[in-house]
N, C-alpha and C positions, 0 to 999 in steps of 0.2 A: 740533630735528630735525637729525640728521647727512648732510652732503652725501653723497651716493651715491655714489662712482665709478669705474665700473668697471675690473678689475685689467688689466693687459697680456692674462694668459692669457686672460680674457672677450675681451675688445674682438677675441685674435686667432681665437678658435675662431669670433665672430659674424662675424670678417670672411669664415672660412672657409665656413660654412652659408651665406651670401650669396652667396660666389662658388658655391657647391653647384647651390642653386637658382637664381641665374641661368643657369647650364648647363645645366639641366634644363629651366628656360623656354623657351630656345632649340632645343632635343631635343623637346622637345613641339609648339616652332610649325612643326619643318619636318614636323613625324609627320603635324598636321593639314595643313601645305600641301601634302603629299603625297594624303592623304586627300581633301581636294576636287579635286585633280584626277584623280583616279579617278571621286569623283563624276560628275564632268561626264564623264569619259568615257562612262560608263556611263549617262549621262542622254540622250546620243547617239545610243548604240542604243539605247533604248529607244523613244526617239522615231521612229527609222530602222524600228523594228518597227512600232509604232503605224501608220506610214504605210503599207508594206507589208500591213500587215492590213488596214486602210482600203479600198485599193485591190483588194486580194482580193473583200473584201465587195462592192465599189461593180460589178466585172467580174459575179459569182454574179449579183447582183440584175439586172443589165444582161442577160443573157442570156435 
């Protein structure tokens, strides 16, 4: 069997899709860090609704 190994041009195009997708890694964890905290904002109000309803209800019945 003959030793494999790969030519300059290989080694430099694999260095390049490497460094491609690591930048692309990086682009996608801030899309999602950005993403969770929208999350949460919006997990916020929702909760801030919840309560608001809550207490609407809790007033009606009270009456």
């Amino acid at each position: 069997m003959r030793d494999h190994k790969p030519s300059y041009f290989q080694m430099h195009v694999y260095d390049q899709e490497l460094q491609r997708l690591t930048a692309e890694r990086a682009e996608i964890a801030k899309r999602v860090s950005i993403i969770e905290e929208r999350v949460q904002v919006v997990q916020g109000e929702l909760h801030k609704l919840e309560q608001m309803l809550k207490r609407s209800v809790i007033s009606r019945t009270g009456n």
